[in-house]
C-alpha positions in Angstrom: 32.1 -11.0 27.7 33.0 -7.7 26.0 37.1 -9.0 26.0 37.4 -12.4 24.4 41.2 -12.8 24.9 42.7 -15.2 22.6 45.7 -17.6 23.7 48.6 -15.6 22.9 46.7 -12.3 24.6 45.8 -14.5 27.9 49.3 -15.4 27.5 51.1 -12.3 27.4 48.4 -10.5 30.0 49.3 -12.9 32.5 53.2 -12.7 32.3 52.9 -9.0 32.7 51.0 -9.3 35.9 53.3 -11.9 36.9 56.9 -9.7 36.1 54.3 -6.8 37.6 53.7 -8.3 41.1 57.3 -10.3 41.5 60.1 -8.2 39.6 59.1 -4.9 40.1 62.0 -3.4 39.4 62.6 -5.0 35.7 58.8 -4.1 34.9 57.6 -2.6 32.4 58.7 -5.6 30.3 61.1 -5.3 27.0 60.0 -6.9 23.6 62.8 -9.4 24.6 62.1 -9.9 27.9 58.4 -10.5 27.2 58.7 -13.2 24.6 60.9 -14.9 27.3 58.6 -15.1 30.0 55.6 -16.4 27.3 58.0 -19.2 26.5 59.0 -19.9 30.1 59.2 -23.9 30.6 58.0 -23.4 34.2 54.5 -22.2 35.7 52.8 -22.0 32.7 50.4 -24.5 30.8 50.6 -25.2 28.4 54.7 -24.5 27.2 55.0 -22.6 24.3 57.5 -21.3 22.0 56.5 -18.2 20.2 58.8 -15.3 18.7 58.8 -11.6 18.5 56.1 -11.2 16.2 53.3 -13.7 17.7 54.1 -11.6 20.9 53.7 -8.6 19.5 50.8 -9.0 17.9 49.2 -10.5 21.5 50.1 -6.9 22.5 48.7 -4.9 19.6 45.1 -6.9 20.4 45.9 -6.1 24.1 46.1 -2.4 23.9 43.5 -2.5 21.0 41.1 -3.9 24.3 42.7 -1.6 26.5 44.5 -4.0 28.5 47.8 -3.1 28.0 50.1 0.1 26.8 53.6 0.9 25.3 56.1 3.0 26.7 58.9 5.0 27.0 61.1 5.5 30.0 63.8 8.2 30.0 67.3 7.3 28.8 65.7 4.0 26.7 65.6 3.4 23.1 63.7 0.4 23.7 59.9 0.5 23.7 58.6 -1.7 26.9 55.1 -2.9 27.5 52.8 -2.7 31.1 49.3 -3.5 31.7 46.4 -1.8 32.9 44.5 -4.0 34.6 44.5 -1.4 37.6 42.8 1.6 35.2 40.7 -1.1 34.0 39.3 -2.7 36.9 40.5 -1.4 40.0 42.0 -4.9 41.3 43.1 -5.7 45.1 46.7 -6.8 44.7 45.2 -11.0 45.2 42.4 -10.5 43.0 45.1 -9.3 40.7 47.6 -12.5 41.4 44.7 -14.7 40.6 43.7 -13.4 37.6 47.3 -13.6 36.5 47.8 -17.2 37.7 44.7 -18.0 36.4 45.6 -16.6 32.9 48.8 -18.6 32.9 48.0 -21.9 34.0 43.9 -22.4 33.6 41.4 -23.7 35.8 42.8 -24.5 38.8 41.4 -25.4 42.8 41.7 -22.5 45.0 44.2 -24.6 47.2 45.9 -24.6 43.8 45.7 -21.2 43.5 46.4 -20.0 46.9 49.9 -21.9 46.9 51.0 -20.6 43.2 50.2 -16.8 44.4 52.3 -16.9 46.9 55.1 -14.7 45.1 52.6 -12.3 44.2 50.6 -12.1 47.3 50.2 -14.1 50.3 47.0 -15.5 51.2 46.5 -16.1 54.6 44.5 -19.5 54.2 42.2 -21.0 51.7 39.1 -19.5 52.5 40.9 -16.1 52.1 41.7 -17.0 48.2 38.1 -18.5 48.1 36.7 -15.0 49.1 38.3 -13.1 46.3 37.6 -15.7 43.8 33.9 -15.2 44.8 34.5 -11.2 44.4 35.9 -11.6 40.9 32.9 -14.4 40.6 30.4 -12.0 41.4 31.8 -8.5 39.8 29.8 -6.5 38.3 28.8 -5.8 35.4 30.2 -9.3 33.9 31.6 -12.2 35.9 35.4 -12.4 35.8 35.6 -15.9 37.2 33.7 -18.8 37.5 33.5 -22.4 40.1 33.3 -25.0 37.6 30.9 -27.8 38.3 33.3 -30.9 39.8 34.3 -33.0 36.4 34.8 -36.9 36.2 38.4 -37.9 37.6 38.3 -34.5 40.1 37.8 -34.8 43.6 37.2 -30.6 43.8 35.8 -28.5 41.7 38.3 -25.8 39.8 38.3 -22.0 38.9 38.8 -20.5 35.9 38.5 -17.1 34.7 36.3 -16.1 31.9 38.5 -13.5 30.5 38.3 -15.4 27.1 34.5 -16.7 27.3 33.2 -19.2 28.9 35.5 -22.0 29.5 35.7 -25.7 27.8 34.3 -28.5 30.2 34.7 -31.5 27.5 38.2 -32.1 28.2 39.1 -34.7 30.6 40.7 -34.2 33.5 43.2 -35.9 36.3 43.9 -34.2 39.8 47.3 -33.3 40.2 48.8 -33.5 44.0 48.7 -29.6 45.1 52.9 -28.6 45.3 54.8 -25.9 45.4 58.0 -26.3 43.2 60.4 -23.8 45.2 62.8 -24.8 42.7 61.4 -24.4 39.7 59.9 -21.0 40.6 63.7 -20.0 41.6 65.1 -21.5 37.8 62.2 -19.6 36.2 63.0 -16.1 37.8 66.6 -16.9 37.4 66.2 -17.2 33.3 63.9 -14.5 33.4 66.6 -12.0 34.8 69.4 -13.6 32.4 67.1 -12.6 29.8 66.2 -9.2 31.2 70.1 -8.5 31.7 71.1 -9.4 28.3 68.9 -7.0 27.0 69.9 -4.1 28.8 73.2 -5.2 27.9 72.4 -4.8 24.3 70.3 -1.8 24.7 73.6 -0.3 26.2 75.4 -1.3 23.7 73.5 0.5 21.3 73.4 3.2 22.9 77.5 3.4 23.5 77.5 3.3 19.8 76.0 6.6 19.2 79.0 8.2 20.9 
């Protein structure tokens, strides 16, 4: 499709949906606070380590696709970043956790699926999460996600969205036990807020220096 979004873009799309749906209230994300959340060590495959500029330039090709836009909020000096998936395609709140999952950790079973949304939005069971992976399956005009066929060393077959073409079935492939790591979700929000704090701190600091 039309989009084509490359690693770092799929990357950087999905934290903001993430920070979107389960820290409201430090969203739009800072530069900063962005780069943090690409390179968090928890619910994302696979770990990265990127700086400023490889984020940045995720968000110029972003906006360039008209997936994302800068702004400014009153009082800031510092230029934060939101998407607009919702201008773009008019998402449900779990269609919009799954694409966001789904752009953070790959393909994944919709058990899978249905257990990491659960900070962004509950799903009542697994055939609720199967429904609106079938509506982003079958949007229209292009297909948002697909049902892979089941691969060797699977016992189900996996989702993936198609946000960056159609995906790669050559790699093998071992099920992983379906878990939700309470703790690890809790560590990763916990550095996530560190990192947002420190960089209000320094954007009031910079702006105590002006007076």
């Amino acid at each position: 499709m039309a989009l084509e979004l490359g690693p770092v873009e799929a990357r950087v799309l999905g934290c903001l949906i993430e920070k979107d749906l389960t820290t409201p209230e430090y969203y739009p994300l800072s530069l900063n606070a962005l780069t943090n959340a690409c390179n968090q060590k928890s619910n994302r495959e696979p770990v990265v380590n990127w700086d400023d500029a490889t984020v940045r330039a995720g968000l110029d090709e972003l906006r360039e696709k008209g997936l994302c836009v800068f702004v400014h909020e009153a009082g800031s000096r510092v230029e934060k970043y939101r998407h607009r998936l919702q201008e773009k395609f008019n998402f449900t709140r779990g269609e919009q956790a799954l694409v966001g999952v789904l752009l953070l950790r790959g393909a994944q079973t919709a058990a899978e699926l249905r257990e990491r949304t659960q900070r962004m939005y509950a799903f009542e069971d697994v055939e609720t999460a199967e429904h609106a992976l079938q509506k982003l399956a079958d949007w229209e005009p292009e297909a948002l996600a697909v049902l892979m066929p089941r691969q060797p060393g699977r016992k189900e077959p996996r989702w993936m969205h198609l946000l960056s073409g159609p995906p790669d079935l050559s790699a093998p492939a071992v099920d992983e036990p379906v878990r939700v790591d309470r703790l690890g979700d809790l560590e990763a929000e916990i550095a996530g807020l560190r990192a947002e704090v420190e960089a209000l701190r320094a954007e009031f600091e910079k702006f105590r220096s002006q007076f």
